[in-house]
C-alpha positions in Angstrom: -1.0 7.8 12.4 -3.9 7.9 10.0 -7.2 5.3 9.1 -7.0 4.4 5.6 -10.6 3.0 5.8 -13.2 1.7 8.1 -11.1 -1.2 8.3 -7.4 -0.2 7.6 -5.2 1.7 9.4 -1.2 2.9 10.0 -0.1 3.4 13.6 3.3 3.5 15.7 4.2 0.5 17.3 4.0 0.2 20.9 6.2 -2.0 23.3 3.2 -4.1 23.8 3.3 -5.0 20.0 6.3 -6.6 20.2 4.4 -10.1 21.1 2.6 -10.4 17.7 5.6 -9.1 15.9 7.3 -12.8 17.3 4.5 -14.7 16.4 5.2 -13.2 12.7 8.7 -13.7 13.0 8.7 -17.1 13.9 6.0 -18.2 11.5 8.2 -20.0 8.5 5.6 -19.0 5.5 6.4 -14.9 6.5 10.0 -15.2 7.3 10.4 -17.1 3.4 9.9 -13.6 2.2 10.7 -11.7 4.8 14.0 -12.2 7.2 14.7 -15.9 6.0 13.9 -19.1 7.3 17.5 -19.4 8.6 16.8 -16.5 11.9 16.0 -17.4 14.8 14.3 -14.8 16.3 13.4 -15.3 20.9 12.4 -12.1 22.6 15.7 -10.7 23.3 16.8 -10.3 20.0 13.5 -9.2 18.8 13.8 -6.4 21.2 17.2 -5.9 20.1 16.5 -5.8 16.2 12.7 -4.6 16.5 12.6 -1.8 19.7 15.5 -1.0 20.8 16.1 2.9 20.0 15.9 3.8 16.7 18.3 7.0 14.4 16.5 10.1 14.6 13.8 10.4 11.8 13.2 6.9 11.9 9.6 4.9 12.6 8.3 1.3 13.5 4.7 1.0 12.3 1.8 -1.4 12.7 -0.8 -1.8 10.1 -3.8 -3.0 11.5 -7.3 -4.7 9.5 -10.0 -4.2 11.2 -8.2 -3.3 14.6 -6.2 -5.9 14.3 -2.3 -6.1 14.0 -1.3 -8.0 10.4 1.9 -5.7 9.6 4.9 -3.9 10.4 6.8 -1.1 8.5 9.7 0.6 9.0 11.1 4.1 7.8 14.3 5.2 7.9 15.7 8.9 6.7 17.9 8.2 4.0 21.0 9.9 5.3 24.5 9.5 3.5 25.4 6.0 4.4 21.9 4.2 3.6 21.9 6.4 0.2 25.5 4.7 -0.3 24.6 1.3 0.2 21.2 1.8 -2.0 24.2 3.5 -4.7 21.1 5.9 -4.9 22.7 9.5 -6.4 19.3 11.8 -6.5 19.6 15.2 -5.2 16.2 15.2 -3.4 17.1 16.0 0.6 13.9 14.4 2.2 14.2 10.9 1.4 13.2 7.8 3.5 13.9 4.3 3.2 10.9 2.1 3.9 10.5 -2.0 4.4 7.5 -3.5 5.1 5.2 -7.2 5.5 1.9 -9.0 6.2 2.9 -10.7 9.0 -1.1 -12.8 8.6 -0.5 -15.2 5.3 -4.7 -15.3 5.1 -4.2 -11.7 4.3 -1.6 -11.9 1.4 -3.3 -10.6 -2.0 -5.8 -8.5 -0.4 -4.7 -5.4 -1.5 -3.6 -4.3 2.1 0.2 -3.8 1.8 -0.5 -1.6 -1.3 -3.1 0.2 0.5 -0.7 0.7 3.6 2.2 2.0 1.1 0.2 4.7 -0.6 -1.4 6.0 3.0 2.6 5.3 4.4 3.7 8.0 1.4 1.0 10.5 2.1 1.6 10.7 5.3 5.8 11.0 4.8 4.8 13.4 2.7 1.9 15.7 4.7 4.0 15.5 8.5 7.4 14.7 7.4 7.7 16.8 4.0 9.6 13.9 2.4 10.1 13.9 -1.2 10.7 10.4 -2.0 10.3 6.9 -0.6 12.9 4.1 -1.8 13.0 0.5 -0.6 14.9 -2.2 -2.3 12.7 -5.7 -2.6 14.8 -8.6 -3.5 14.2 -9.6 -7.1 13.4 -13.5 -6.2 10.3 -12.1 -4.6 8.0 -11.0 -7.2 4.7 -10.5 -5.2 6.1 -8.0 -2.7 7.9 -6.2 -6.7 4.2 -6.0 -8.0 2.9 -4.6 -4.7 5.5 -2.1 -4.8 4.3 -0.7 -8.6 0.9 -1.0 -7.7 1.2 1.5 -4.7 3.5 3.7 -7.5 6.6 2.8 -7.1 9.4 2.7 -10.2 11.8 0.4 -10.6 15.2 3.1 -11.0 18.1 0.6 -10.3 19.7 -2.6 -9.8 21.6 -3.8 -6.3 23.4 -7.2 -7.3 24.7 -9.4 -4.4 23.0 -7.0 -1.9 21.5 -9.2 0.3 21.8 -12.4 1.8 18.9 -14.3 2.4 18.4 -17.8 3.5 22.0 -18.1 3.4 22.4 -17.2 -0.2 23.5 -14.0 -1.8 20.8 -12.2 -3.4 20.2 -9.5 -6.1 17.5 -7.0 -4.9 16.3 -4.2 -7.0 16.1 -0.2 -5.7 12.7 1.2 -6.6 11.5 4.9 -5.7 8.4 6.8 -5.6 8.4 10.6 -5.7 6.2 12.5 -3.3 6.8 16.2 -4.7 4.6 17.2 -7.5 2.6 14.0 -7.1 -0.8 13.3 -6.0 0.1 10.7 -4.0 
């Protein structure tokens, strides 16, 4: 997809990527924030939740440091029923839904998964024409919040009891960032 530096790049996940997205997935310290510590992820249901066919106008991406894989993102089109569940009313027609993590703790705080956002937008912007990005980040995770702003995203709305994680119900917050008259 596109090289955000000489060390930091987007691409589309391939089958073959599926092996270090278990190791992630397995790993306690990245399921905390990401999935919970509660799943139980073998390589069936990996497949099953991570390749098997995706909606139209939806991706799977790998973010990779230095050639290697640290990251996965997805990015849904936000088509009437995720725009419902996200109670998300603007009138904007390209609109995608994005999720993303550092699968490689040593890598947290580096700057990387803001760096991958902001090349993620330009590029939903430059091939897909989108014209904003939403994600909703639960609110007990404030690292992955101030990653969000620093890469321009707003907070525009509140989801209470929107997610369960960990076996507990929890708030998450929806957050947006324009793409049209932006330099993004």
């Amino acid at each position: 997809m596109t090289a955000l530096s000489e060390q930091i790049s987007i691409r589309e996940m391939t089958e073959e990527d599926l092996g270090v997205l278990l190791t992630w997935l397995t790993d306690p310290e990245v399921l905390m924030y990401y999935d919970g510590r509660d799943v139980h992820y073998d390589e069936g249901s990996l497949r099953e939740n991570y390749w098997d066919p995706l909606p139209p106008d939806s991706y799977r991406m790998i973010i990779e440091y230095g050639g290697r894989p640290l990251g996965y993102i997805q990015i849904f089109f936000a088509d009437d029923e995720i725009r419902e569940e996200y109670s998300y009313s603007s009138d904007l027609s390209k609109v995608y839904a994005a999720d993303m993590f550092i699968g490689v703790p040593e890598y947290w705080n580096r700057g990387i998964g803001t760096a991958a956002m902001e090349a993620l937008c330009r590029w939903l912007r430059d091939s897909l024409g989108a014209e904003a990005v939403i994600l909703d980040p639960r609110k007990n995770n404030p690292r992955a919040i101030h990653m969000y702003h620093k890469a321009g995203f707003s907070q525009i709305g509140e989801l209470p009891g929107h997610e369960v994680h960990e076996g507990e119900v929890c708030d998450c917050i929806l957050m947006e960032r324009r793409l049209i008259n932006n330099d993004t």
